[in-house]
C-alpha positions as CSV (number, residue, x, y, z in Angstrom):
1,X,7.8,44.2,1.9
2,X,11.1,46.2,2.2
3,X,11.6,48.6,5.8
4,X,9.2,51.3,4.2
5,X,6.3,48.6,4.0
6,X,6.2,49.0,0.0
7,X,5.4,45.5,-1.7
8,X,8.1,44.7,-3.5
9,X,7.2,40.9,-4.5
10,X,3.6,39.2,-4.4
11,X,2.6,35.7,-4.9
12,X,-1.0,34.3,-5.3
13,X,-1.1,30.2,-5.5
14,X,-2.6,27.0,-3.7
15,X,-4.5,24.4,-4.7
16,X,-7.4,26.2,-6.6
17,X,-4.6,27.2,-9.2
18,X,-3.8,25.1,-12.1
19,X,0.0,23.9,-12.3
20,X,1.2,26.1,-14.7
21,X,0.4,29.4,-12.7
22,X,2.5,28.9,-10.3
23,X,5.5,30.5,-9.9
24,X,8.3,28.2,-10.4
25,X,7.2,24.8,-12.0
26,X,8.1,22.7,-8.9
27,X,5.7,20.2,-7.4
28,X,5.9,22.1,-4.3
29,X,5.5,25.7,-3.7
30,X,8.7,27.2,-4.6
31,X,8.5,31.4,-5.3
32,X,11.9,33.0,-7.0
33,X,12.9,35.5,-4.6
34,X,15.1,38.8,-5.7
35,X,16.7,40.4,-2.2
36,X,19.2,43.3,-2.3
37,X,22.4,43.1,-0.6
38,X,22.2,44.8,2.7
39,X,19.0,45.3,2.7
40,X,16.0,43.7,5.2
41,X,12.3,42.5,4.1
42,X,9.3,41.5,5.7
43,X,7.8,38.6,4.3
44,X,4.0,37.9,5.0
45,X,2.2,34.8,3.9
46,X,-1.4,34.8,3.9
47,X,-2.9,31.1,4.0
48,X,-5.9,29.1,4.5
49,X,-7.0,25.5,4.7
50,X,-9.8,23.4,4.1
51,X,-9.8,21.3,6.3
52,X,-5.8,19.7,6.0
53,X,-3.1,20.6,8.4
54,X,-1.1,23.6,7.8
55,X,2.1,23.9,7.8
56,X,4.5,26.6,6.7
57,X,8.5,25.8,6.9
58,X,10.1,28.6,5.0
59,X,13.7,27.4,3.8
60,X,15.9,30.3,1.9
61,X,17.9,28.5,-1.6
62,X,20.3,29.8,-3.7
63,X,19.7,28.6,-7.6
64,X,22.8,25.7,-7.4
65,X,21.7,25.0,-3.9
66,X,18.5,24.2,-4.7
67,X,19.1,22.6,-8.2
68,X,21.5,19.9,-6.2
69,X,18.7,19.3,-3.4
70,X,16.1,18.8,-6.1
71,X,18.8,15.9,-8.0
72,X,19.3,14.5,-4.9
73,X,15.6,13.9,-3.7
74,X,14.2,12.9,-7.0
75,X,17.3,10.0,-6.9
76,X,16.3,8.4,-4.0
77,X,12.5,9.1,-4.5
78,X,13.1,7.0,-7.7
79,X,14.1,4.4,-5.6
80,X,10.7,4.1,-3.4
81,X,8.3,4.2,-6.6
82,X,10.1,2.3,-8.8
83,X,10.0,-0.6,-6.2
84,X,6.4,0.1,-5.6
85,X,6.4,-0.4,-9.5
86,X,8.4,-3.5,-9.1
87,X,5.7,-5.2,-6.5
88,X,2.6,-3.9,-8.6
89,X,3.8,-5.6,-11.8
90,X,5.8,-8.6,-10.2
91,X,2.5,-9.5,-7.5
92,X,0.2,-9.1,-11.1
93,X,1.8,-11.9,-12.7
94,X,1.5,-13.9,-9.9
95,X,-2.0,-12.5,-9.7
96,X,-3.0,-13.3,-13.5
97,X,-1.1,-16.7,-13.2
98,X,-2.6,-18.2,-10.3
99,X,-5.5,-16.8,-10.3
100,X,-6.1,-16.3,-6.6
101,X,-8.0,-13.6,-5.4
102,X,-5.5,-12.1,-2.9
103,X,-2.6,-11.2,-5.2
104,X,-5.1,-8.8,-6.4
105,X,-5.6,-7.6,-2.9
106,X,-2.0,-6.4,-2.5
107,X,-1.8,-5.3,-6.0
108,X,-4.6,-3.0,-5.9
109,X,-3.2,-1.9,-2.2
110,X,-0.2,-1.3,-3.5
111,X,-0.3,0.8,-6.9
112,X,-3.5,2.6,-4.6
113,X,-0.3,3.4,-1.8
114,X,1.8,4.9,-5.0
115,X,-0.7,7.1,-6.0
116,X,-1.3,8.8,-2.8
117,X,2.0,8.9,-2.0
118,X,2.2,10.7,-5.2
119,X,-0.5,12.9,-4.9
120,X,1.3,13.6,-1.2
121,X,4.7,14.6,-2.9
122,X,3.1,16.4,-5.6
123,X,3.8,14.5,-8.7
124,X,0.4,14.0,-9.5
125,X,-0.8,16.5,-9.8
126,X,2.2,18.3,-11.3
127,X,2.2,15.1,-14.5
128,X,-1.7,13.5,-14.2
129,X,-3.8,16.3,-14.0
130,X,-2.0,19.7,-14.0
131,X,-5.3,21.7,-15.2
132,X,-7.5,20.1,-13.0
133,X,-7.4,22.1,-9.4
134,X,-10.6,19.8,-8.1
135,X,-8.5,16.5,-8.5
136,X,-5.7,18.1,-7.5
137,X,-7.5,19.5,-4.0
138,X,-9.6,15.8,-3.5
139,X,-6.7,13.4,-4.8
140,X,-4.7,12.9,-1.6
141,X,-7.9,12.0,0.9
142,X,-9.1,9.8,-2.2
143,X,-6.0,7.8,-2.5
144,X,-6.1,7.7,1.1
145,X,-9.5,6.5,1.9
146,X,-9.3,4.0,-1.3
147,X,-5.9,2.4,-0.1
148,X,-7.2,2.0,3.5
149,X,-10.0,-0.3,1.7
150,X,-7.7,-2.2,-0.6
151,X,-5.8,-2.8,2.7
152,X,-8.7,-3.9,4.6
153,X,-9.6,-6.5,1.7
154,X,-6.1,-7.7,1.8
155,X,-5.6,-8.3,5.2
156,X,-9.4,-9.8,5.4
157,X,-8.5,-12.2,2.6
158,X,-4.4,-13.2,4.2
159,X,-5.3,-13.2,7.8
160,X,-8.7,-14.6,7.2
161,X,-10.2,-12.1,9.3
162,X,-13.9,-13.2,8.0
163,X,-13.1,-16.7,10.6
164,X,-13.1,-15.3,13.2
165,X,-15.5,-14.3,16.1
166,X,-18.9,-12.3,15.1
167,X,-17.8,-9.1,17.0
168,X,-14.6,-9.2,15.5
169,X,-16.1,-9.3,11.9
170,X,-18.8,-6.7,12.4
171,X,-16.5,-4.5,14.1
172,X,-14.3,-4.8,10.8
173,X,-17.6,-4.2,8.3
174,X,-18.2,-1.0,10.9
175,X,-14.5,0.0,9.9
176,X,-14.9,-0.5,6.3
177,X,-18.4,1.2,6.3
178,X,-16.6,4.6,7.9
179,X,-13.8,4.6,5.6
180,X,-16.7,4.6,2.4
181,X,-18.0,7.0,3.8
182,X,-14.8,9.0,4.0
183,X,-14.5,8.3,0.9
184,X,-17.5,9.8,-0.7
185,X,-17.3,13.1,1.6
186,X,-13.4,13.3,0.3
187,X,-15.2,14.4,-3.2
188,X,-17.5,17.1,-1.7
189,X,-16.4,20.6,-0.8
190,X,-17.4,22.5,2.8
191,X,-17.6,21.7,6.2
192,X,-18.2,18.1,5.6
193,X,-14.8,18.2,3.9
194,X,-12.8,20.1,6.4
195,X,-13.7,17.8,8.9
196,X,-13.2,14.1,6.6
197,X,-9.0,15.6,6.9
198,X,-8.9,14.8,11.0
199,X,-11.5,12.0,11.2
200,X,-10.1,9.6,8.4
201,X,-6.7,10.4,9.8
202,X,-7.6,9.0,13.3
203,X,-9.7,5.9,12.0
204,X,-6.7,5.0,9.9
205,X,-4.6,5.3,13.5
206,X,-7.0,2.8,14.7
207,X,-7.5,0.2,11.8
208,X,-4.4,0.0,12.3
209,X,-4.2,-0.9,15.7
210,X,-7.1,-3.1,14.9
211,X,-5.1,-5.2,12.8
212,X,-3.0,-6.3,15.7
213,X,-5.9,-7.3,17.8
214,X,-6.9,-9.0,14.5
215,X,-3.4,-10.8,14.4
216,X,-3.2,-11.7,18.3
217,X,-6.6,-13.2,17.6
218,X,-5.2,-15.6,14.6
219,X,-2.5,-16.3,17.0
220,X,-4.5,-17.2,19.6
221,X,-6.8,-19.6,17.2
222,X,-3.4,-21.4,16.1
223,X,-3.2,-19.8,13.0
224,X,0.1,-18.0,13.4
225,X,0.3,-15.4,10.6
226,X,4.3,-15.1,9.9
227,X,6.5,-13.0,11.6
228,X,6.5,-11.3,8.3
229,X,3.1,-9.5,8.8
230,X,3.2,-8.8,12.2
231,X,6.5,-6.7,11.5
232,X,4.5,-5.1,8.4
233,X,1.4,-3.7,10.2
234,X,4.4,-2.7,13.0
235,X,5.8,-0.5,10.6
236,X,2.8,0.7,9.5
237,X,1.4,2.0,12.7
238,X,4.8,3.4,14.1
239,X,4.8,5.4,10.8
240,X,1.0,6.3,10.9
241,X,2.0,7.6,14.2
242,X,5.1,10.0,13.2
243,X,2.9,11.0,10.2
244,X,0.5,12.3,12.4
245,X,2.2,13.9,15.4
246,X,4.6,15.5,13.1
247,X,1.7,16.6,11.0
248,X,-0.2,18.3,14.1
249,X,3.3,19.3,15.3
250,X,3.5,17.5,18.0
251,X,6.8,15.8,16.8
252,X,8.5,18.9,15.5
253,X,10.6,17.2,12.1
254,X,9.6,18.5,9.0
255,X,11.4,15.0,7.8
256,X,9.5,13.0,10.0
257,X,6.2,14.5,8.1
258,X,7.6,14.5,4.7
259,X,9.2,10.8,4.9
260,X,8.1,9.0,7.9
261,X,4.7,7.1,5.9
262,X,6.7,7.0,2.7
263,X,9.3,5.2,4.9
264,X,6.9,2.8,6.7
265,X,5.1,1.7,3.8
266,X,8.4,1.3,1.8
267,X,9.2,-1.3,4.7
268,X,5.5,-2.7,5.3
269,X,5.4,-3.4,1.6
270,X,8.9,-5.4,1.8
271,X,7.4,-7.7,4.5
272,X,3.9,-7.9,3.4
273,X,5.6,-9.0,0.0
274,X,8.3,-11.6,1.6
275,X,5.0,-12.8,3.3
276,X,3.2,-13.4,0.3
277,X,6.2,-14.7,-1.8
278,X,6.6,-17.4,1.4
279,X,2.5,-18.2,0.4
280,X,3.5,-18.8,-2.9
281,X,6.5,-20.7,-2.1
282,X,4.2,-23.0,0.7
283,X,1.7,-23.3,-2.2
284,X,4.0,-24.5,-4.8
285,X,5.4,-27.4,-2.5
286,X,2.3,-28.5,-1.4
287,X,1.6,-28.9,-4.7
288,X,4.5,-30.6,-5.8
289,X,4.4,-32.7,-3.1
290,X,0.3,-33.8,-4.0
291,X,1.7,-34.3,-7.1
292,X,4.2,-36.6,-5.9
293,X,1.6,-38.1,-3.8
294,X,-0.3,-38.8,-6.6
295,X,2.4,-40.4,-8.9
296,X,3.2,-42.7,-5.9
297,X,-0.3,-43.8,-5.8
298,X,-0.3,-43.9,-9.7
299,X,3.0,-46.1,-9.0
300,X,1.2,-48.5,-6.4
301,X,-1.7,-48.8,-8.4
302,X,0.1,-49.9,-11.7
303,X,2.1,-52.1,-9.6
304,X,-1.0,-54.1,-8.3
305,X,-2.6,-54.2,-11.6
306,X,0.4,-55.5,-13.1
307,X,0.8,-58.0,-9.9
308,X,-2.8,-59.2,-10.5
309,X,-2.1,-59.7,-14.1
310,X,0.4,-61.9,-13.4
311,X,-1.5,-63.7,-11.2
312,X,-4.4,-63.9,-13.3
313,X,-2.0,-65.2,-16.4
314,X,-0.5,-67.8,-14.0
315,X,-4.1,-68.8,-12.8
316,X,-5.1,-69.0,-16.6
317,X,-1.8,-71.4,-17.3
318,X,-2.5,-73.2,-14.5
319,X,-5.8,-74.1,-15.6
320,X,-5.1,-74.6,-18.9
321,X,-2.7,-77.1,-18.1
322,X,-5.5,-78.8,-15.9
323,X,-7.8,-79.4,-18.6
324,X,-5.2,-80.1,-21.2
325,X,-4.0,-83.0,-18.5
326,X,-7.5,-84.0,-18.4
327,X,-8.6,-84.3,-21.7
328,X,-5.3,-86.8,-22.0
């Protein structure tokens, strides 16, 4: 609105709006603005949310500026998802090769973490499903709810959770119960929606913080997990936490909520692979050494058949010779 409170620019877009109306084909909400030299505007923004945390940082581009920002960011977000598409297809061979459960674990954790991380930047829904507005509203608490179950499988499976004390494991079946739950009321619309946003953020705050009790416990037991993991879930949690106090503005950096998750996982992902790669590596020489083991044996027990033959051959001349000395 210019000083005589005539519209001069209007914008209608959200979530409910298929890609292609917005204004600017951007994954994020980017409107092309037209201002006259020495002249001042009033800018009002109507918004609503259903349910997520809202947050409106207004920054001001020219067309070079932002064409540079845009080059720059897609450079390094190249970087996190093509090593999230390095671990997926890497971690499946292993998978398909071995044939162990658990690769599949972290697989599925992992390309599950990509797509909400995409669905979070926007890529998504600006490449997967551009015409659909109900996936494109849902994706992000799906992705969420789903990878929070992959990783509760995975770490159930590594850490052997399942061993440990009854409280311990219903207390985890409670956890994974909630977060199905989540899930399904991520698909619905309403009030039961608005409210899944806050509750699966906090219950993901304290999975989290679960897993450590989980890890001291394995300690404790004498089944020390690997520096590896503990440093993983570390990452994780410190990340969950500036996710959600920058979300709720608490921790006032709009980098913080844009990055700080994509950051942590990035890391979390590094150590829970090194961790896995060292179970692989533990796996393979205790396999070549049982192989070993066995060719030794496979050595010792050639050796004393080939020991009692000759015995058994000099027994057999030995008697021959006593009956041929008899018969004389």
């Amino acid at each position: 609105m210019d000083t005589n409170n005539i519209i001069v620019q209007q914008f209608h877009t959200g979530d409910d709006f298929e890609f292609e109306q917005r204004a600017y084909d951007y994954r994020k909400f980017v409107f092309p603005l037209a201002f006259q030299p020495n002249t001042k505007y009033r800018i009002l923004v109507r918004a609503k949310s259903d349910g997520e945390i809202l947050k409106l940082p207004m920054k001001f581009w020219t067309i070079s500026g932002f064409t540079e920002f845009v080059s720059k960011e897609n450079f390094f977000l190249g970087f996190y998802y093509g090593f999230i598409a390095l671990v997926v297809r890497l971690f499946t061979f292993f998978g398909v090769a071995l044939r162990e459960r658990i690769y599949f674990f972290f697989v599925s954790y992992v390309f599950i973490m990509g797509m909400f991380q995409l669905s979070l930047d926007g890529f998504s829904f600006e490449f997967l499903w551009p015409h659909s507005s109900y996936i494109g509203n849902h994706a992000i608490l799906v992705f969420a709810a789903i990878s929070m179950l992959s990783l509760l499988a995975y770490a159930n499976q590594f850490l052997e959770f399942y061993k440990e004390g009854k409280w311990f494991t219903n207390t985890y079946k409670i956890f994974f119960g909630l977060v199905c739950f989540f899930l399904i009321t991520s698909t619905v619309s309403g009030p039961l929606y608005e409210i899944t946003y806050p509750l699966l953020n906090g219950i993901s705050f304290i999975i989290t913080s679960f897993f450590f009790v989980g890890i001291y416990l394995r300690y404790k037991s004498g089944h020390k997990p690997g520096i590896e993991v503990t440093l993983a879930f570390a990452f994780l949690w410190a990340g969950a936490i500036s996710f959600i106090l920058s979300n709720v503005n608490i921790i006032k950096s709009e980098f913080l909520a844009t990055n700080s998750l994509k950051i942590a996982s990035a890391v979390e992902i590094a150590f829970l692979s090194i961790s896995l790669a060292a179970r692989y590596r533990k796996n393979q020489n205790e396999k070549l050494i049982a192989e070993q083991q066995s060719v030794e044996r496979l050595e010792q027990i050639n050796k004393l058949k080939s020991e009692q033959t000759v015995t058994l051959e000099r027994e057999v001349k030995q008697r021959t010779q006593e009956v041929a000395r008899q018969n004389e």
